[in-house]
C-alpha positions as CSV (number, residue, x, y, z in Angstrom):
1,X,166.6,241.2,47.4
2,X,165.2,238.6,44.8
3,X,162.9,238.0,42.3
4,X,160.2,236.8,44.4
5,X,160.4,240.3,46.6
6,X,160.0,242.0,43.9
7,X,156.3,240.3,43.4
8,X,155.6,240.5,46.9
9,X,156.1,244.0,47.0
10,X,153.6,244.3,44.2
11,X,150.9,242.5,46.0
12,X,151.2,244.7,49.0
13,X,151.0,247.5,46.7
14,X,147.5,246.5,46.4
15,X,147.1,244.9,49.6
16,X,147.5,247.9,51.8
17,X,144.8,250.2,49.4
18,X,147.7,252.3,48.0
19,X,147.1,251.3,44.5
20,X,143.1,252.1,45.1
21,X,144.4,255.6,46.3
22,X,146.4,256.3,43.3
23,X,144.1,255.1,40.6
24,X,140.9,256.8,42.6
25,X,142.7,260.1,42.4
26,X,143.6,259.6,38.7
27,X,139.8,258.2,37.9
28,X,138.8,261.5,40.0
29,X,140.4,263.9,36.9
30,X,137.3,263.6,33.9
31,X,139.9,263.2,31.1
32,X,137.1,262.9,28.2
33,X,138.6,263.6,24.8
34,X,136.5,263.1,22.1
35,X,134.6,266.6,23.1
36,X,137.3,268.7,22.6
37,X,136.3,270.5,25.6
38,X,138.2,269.3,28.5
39,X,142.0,270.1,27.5
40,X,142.6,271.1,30.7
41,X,141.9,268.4,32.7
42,X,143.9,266.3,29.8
43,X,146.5,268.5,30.9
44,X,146.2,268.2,34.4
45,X,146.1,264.5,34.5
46,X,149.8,265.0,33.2
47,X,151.1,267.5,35.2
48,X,149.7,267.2,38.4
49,X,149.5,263.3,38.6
50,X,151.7,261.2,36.5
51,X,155.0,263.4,36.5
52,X,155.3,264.1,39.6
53,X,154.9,259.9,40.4
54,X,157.7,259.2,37.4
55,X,160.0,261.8,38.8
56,X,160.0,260.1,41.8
57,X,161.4,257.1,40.0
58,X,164.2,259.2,38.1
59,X,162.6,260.0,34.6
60,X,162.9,263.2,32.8
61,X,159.7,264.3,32.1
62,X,159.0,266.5,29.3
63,X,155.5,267.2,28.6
64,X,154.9,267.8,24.4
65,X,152.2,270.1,22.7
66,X,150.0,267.9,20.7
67,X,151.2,268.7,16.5
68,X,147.0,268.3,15.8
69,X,145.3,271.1,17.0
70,X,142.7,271.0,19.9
71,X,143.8,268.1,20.7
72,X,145.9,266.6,24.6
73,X,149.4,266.7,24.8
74,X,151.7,264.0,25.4
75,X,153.9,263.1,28.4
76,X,157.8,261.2,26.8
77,X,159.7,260.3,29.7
78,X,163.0,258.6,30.1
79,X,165.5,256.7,33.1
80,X,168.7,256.2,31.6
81,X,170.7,253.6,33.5
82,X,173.3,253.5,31.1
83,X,174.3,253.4,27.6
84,X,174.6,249.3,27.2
85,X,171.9,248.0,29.0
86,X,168.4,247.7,26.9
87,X,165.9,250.1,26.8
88,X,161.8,249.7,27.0
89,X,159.4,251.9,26.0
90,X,156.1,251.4,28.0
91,X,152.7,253.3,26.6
92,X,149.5,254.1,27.9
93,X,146.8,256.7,27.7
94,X,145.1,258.9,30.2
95,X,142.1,260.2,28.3
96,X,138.5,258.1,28.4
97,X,135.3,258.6,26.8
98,X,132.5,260.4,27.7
99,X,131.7,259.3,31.4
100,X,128.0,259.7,30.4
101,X,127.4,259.5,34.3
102,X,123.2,259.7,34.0
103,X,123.6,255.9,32.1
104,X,125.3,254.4,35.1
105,X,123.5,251.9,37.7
106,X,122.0,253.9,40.7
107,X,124.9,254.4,43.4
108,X,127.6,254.3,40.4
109,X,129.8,258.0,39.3
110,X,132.1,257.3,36.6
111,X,134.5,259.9,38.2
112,X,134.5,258.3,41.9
113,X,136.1,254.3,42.7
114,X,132.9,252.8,44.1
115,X,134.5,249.0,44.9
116,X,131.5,245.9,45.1
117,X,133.0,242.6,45.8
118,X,136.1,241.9,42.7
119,X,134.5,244.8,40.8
120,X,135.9,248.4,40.6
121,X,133.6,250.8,39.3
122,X,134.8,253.9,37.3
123,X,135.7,255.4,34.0
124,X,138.9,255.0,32.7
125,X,139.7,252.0,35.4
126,X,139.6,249.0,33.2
127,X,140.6,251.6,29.8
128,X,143.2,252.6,30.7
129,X,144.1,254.5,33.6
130,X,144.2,251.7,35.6
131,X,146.1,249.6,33.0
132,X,149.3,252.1,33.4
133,X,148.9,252.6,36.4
134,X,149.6,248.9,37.3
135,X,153.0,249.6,35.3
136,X,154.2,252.4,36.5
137,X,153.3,251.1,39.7
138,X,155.5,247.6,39.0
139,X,158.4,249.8,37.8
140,X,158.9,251.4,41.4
141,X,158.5,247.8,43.2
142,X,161.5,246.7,41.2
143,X,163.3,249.4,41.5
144,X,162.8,249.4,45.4
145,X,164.0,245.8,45.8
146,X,166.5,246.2,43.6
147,X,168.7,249.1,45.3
148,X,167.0,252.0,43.2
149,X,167.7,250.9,39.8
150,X,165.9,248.7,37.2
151,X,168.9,246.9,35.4
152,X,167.2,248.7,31.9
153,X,166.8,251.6,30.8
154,X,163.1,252.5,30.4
155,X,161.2,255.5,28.6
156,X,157.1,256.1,28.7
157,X,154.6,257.6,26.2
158,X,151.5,258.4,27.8
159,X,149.0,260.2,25.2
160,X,145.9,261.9,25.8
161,X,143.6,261.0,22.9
162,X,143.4,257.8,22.1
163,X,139.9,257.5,22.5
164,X,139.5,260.3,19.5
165,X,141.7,258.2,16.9
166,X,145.0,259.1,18.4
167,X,144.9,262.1,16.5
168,X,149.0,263.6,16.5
169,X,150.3,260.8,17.7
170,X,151.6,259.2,14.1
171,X,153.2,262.6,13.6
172,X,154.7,263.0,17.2
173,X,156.3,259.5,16.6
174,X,158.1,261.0,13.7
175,X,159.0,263.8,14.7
176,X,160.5,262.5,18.3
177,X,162.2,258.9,16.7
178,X,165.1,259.4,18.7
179,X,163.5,260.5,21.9
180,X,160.7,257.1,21.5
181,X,163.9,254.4,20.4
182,X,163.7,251.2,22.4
183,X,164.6,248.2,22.1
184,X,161.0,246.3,22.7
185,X,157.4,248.2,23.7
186,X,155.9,246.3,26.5
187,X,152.7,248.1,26.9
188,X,149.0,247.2,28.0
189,X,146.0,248.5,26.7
190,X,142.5,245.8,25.5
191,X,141.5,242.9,27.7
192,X,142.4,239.6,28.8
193,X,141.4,236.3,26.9
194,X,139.9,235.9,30.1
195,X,139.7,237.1,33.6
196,X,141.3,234.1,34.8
197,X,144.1,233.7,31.9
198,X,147.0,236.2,32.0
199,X,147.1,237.1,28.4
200,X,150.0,238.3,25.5
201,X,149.0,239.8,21.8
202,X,151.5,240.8,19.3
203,X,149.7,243.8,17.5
204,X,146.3,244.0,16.5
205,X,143.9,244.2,13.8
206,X,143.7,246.7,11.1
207,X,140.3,248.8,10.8
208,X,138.6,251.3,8.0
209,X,135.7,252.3,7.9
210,X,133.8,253.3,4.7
211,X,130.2,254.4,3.3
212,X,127.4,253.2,0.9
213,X,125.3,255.5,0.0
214,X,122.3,255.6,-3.2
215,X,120.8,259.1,-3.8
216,X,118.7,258.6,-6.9
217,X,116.4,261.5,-6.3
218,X,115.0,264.6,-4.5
219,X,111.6,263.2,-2.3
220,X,110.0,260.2,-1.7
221,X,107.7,258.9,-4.3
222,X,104.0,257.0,-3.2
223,X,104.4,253.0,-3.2
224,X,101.2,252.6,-4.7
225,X,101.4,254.9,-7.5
226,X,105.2,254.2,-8.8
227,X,106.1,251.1,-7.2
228,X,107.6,249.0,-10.1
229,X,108.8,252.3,-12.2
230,X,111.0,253.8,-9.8
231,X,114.3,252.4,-8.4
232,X,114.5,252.0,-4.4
233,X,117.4,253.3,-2.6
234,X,117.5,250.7,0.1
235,X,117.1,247.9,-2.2
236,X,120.0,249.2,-4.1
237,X,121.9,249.2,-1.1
238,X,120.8,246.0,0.1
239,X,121.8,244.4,-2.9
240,X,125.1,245.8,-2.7
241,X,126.1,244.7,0.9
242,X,125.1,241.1,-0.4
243,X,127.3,240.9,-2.9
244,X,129.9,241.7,-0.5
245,X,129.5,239.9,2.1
246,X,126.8,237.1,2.2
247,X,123.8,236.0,5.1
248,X,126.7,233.7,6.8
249,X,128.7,237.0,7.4
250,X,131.8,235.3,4.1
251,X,133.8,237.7,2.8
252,X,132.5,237.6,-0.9
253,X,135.4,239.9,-2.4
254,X,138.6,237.8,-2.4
255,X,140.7,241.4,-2.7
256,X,139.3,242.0,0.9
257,X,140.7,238.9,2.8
258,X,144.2,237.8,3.6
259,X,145.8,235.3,1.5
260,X,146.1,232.8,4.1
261,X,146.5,231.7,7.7
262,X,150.1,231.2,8.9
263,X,151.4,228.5,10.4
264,X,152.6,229.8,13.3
265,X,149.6,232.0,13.8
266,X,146.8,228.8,13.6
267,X,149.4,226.9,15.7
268,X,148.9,230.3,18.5
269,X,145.2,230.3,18.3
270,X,145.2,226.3,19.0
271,X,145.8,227.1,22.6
272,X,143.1,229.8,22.5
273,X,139.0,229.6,23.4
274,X,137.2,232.5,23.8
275,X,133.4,233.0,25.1
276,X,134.2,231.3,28.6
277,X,133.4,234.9,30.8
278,X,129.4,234.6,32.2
279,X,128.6,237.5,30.2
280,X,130.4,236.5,27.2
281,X,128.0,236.6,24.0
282,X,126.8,232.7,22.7
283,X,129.0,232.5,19.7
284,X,127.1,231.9,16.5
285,X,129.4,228.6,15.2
286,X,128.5,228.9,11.1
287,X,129.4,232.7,11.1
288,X,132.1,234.1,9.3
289,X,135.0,232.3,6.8
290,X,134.3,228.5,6.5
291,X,136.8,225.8,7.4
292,X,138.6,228.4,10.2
293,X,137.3,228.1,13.8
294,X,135.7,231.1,15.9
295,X,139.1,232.2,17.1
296,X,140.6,232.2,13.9
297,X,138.4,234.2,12.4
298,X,138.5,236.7,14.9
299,X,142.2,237.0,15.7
300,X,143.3,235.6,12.2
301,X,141.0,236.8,9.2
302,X,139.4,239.7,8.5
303,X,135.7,240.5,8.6
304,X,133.4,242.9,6.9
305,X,130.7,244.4,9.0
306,X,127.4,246.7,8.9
307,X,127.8,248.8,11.1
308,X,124.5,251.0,10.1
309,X,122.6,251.2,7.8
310,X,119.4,253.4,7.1
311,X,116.8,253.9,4.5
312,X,113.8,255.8,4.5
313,X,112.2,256.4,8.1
314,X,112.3,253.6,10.4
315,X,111.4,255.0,13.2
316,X,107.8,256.2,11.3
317,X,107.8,254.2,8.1
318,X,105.5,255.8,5.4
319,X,104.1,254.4,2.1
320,X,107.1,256.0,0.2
321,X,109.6,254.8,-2.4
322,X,113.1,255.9,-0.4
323,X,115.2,258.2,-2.9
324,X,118.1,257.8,-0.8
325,X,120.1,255.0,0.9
326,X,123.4,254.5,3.8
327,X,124.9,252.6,5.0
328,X,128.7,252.4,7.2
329,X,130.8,249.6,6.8
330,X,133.9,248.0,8.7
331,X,136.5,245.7,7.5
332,X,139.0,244.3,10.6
333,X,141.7,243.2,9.3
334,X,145.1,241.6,9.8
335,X,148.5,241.9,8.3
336,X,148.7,240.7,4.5
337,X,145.8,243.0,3.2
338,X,146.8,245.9,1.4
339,X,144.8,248.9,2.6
340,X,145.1,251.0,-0.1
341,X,143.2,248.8,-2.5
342,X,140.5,248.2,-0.3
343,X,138.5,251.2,-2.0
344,X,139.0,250.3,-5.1
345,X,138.1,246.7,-4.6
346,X,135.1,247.3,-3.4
347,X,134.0,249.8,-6.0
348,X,135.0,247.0,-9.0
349,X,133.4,244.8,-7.2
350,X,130.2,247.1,-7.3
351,X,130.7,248.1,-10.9
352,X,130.9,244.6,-12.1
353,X,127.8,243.1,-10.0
354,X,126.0,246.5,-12.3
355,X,125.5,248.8,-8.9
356,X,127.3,251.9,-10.6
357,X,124.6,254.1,-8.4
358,X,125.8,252.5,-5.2
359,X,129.0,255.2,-3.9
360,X,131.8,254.2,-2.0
361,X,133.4,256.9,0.4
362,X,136.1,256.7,2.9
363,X,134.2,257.0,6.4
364,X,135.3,260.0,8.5
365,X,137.4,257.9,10.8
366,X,141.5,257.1,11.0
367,X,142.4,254.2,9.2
368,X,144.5,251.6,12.1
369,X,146.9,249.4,10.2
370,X,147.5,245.7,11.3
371,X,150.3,244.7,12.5
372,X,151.6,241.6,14.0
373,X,154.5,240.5,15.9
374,X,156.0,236.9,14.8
375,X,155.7,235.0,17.5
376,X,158.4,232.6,18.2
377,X,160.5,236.1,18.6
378,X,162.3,235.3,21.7
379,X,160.7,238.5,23.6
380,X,157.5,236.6,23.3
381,X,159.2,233.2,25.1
382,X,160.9,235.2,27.2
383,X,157.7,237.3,28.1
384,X,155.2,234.1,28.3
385,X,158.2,232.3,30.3
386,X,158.4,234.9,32.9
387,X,154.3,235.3,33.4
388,X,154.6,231.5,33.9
389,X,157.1,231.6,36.5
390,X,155.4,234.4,38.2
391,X,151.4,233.1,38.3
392,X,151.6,229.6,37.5
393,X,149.9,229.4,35.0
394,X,149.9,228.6,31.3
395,X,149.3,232.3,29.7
396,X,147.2,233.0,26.7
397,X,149.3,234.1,23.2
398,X,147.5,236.4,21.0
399,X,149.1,236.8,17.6
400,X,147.0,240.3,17.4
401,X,144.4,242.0,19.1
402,X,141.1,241.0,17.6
403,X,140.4,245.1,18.3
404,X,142.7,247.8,16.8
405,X,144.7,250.1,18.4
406,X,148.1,252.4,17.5
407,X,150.5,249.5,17.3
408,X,151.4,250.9,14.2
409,X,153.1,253.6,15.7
410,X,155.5,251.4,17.5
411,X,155.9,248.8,15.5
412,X,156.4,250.7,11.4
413,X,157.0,254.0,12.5
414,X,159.4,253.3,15.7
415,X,160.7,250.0,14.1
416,X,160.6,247.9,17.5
417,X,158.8,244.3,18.8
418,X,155.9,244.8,20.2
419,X,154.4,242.9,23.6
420,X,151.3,244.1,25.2
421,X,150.4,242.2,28.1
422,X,146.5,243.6,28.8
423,X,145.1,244.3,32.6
424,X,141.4,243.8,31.9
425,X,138.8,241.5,30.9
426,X,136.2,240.8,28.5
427,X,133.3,241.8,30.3
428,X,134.8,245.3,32.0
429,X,132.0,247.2,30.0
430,X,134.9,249.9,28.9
431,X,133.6,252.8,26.5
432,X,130.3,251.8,27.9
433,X,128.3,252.7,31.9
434,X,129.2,250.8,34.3
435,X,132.9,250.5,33.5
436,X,135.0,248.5,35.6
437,X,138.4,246.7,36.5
438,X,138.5,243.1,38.5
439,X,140.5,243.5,42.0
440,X,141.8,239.8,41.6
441,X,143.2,241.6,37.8
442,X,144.6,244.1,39.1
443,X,146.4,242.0,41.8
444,X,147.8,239.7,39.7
445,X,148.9,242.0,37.3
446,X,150.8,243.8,39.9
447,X,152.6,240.7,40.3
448,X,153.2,239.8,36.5
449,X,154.6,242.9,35.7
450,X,156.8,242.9,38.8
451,X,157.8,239.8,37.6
452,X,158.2,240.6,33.7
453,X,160.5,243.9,34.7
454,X,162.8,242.3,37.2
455,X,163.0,239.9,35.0
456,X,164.0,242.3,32.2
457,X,167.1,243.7,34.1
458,X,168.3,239.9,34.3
459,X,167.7,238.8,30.9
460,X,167.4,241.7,28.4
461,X,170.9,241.8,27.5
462,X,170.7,238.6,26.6
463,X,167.6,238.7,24.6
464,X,169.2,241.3,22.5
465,X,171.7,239.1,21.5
466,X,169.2,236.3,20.7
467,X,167.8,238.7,18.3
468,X,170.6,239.5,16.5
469,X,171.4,236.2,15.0
C-alpha cells in the first residue's frame, strides 16, 4: 500500500458520509465552556466519543482532572511504536462557545449538522471539533494502509476550555512534561488564508488586554451650568487613546511595537494576500504602521485596538458633564515585544503626555504570548513539501496566526516546533450563529493530512537529523 492509498482512503472517508456521522454525533454533545455549567457534557465528549475512537487506533488514554477548578478535563493519549522512531504530538479542543441557538438563521440548530450546498452548519464544526476530527480521522487511514502502524510514534492533547482562556492548561503542561514530549506539534486550530489555499502558520500573535478608566467624581454635573469649570471624563479618556494610538490606527508608543520586521518573515508574507473570500471585509489600505503592507501588519506588527469604550449614557444622552470614563484596549502582538513592560509603557506614556487621572489596569483576561516558529526549519519544508505533493497546489506559509491561541504551551513550556496546518476558512462565522465548515475543506484536508502523516513515518527520522546540525 502507498502513499497515494493512503489519500484515497481519506477521501472515501468523507465520500461514503462516515466523517458526517462522526462529526454530527460529536457536534450533537453541547460542549459550551465559558458557563461553567456544562461539565458534564465536557466530560462526556471525552469519554463517550473521542477515547473510545483513539483506543481503537492503539493509544492509552488517560483522561486528567483539570488543576483550575470548575473547569473540563483533559484527554493525553499516546501510541508508542517504538523507542527510535519520532514522536508527534497533535492538539485540539472539544469545547465551543455558547451555541446561542435563538441567533441562528431559521432551519439552523447549532447542536444538529444541517448540510446546504459546501456549507456545514453547526457549532463547534469549523472551531474545532471538526478540525480534530479530520486528524484523528487521517491517523487511522494511514495506519490502515500501512499494515496497522504509523511509522511514528504519536500522542494527543485534547482540552476542554479553550474557548474560556485555556484556563489549566499552562499548569497541566508542566506538570505532565514528560507525558506531552514530542518531537514537533502538528496541530490545527484558526482558519485558512483562504478556502481555496491550504494553509501553514508557525505560532501566533500575542494578546493583553488592558483598561482606561477616569473617575473624577461622584454624579454628573449640568453642561450648561459647569461646562468650562469641570473636567470631562470622556474627554480625558479620549485624549488618552490619541496619544496612543493615532486616527490612522499607528502605534504612537515605540515601547509597544516590535523592533523590526525579519527578513525571513517579510520574505513569508510576500507570497501572502488576504481579503480574496466574498465575504471578506474591504481592507482599509492607509490603516495601521506606514511603509508595511496589509499583510504585514496583520501577521507581522502589532496593533493597538479599542475594543470599547463608554462615557456617560449613550444609549439616552443627557445634558451632563460625565464623572467617569472606560475604555478596553487590545494590543496583538508578535514575538520581540516584551510583555511585562507593556503596563508600564503605557502608564509613562500617560504620565508624560500630563494624563495622571487617566488609570491603567490589567483587563480580566489571560495574557497569550507570541510565539513564532522560524521558518526555513526543515519541518516547515518538509510540511509545505508534502501538502504540495498531496493537493497540487502552492500552500500558504503563515509565520504566526494573525489571532492568538496556546502555542505558548507547546512551543516555551514543551520546548518543541510548532506546525499547525488549519481546516477552516475565513468566513466560517466561528464563535458567532451560523457557524460552519466548507465540505470541499474538509475533503481536502482529509487528504493533506493523510498525506502529511504517511509522509511523517517516511521522512521523520530523517528530519530529526536535519535538525540537529
Amino acid at each position: 500500500m502507498t502513499r497515494l492509498d493512503a489519500i484515497a482512503r481519506a477521501a472515501a472517508y468523507y465520500d461514503n458520509g462516515t466523517f458526517k456521522e462522526v462529526l454530527s454525533r460529536r457536534v450533537a454533545i453541547p460542549t459550551e465552556s465559558q458557563g461553567g455549567d456544562k461539565l458534564d457534557a465536557l466530560r462526556t465528549y471525552l469519554t463517550d466519543d473521542i477515547v473510545p475512537a483513539v483506543e481503537k487506533l492503539g493509544f492509552r488514554c488517560r483522561i486528567v482532572e483539570n488543576p483550575a477548578p470548575g473547569y473540563g478535563p483533559f484527554l493525553i493519549a499516546e501510541r508508542h511504536e517504538g523507542d527510535k522512531l519520532p514522536t508527534v504530538l497533535t492538539y485540539g479542543h472539544g469545547d465551543v462557545v455558547f451555541g446561542h441557538a435563538s441567533s441562528w438563521r431559521a432551519g439552523l440548530d447549532p447542536w444538529t449538522i444541517t448540510v446546504e450546498g459546501d456549507r456545514w452548519y453547526g457549532r463547534g464544526t469549523a472551531d474545532n471539533k471538526g478540525q480534530h476530527s479530520i486528524n484523528i480521522a487521517a491517523l487511522e487511514q494511514v495506519m490502515a494502509t500501512r499494515g496497522g502502524k504509523l511509522g511514528f510514534n504519536c500522542k494527543l492533547l485534547i482540552e476542554m476550555g479553550e474557548e474560556a482562556g485555556s484556563p489549566g492548561l499552562r499548569t497541566l503542561a508542566a506538570a505532565e512534561r514528560d507525558a506531552l514530549a514530542a518531537d514537533v506539534l502538528i496541530g490545527s486550530d484558526g482558519p485558512r488564508l483562504s478556502a481555496q489555499r491550504p494553509t501553514i502558520f508557525l505560532g501566533s500573535r500575542g494578546a493583553m488586554n488592558f483598561e482606561l478608566s477616569v473617575d473624577l467624581r461622584e454624579g454628573g454635573h449640568h453642561s450648561g451650568n459647569w461646562g468650562g469649570g469641570l473636567a470631562n471624563a470622556g474627554t480625558l479618556l479620549a485624549n488618552a487613546i490619541a496619544t496612543l494610538v493615532d486616527s490612522k490606527g499607528r502605534i504612537l508608543v515605540n515601547a509597544l511595537k516590535p523592533a523590526s520586521l525579519p527578513h525571513a518573515v517579510r520574505d513569508a508574507l510576500a507570497d501572502v494576500k488576504i481579503g480574496q473570500e466574498p465575504n471578506d471585509p474591504k481592507i482599509d489600505p492607509d490603516w495601521g504602521e506606514p511603509g508595511l503592507t496589509t499583510e504585514e501588519r496583520i501577521f507581522g506588527w502589532n496593533t493597538l485596538e479599542v475594543l470599547a469604550f463608554k462615557t456617560g449614557t449613550p444609549e439616552a444622552p443627557v445634558n451632563a458633564i460625565p464623572p467617569s470614563a472606560k475604555a478596553t484596549m487590545q494590543l496583538r502582538f508578535v514575538v520581540g515585544t516584551d510583555v511585562d513592560a507593556i503596563l508600564p509603557a503605557v502608564r509613562a506614556h500617560l504620565d508624560a503626555h500630563g494624563l495622571q487621572r487617566v488609570a491603567v489596569r490589567p483587563a480580566r483576561m489571560e495574557t497569550f504570548t507570541a510565539t513564532r516558529l522560524d521558518p526555513a526549519d526543515p519541518w516547515v519544508t518538509w510540511a509545505l513539501a508534502s501538502m504540495a505533493k498531496t493537493t497540487n497546489k502552492k500552500p500558504a506559509l503563515l509565520p504566526n496566526l494573525g489571532g492568538s491561541l496556546p502555542n505558548d504551551v507547546f512551543a516555551d513550556i514543551l520546548g518543541m516546533p510548532t506546525v499547525w496546518v488549519p481546516h477552516s476558512y475565513p468566513s466560517c462565522s466561528q464563535h458567532a450563529p451560523d457557524e460552519h465548515l466548507l465540505g470541499s475543506v474538509a475533503r481536502e484536508a482529509l487528504q493533506i493530512m493523510a498525506g502529511l502523516f504517511y509522509d511523517l513515518g517516511e521522512d521523520g527520522g530523517r528530519i530529526l537529523t536535519e535538525r540537529r546540525k
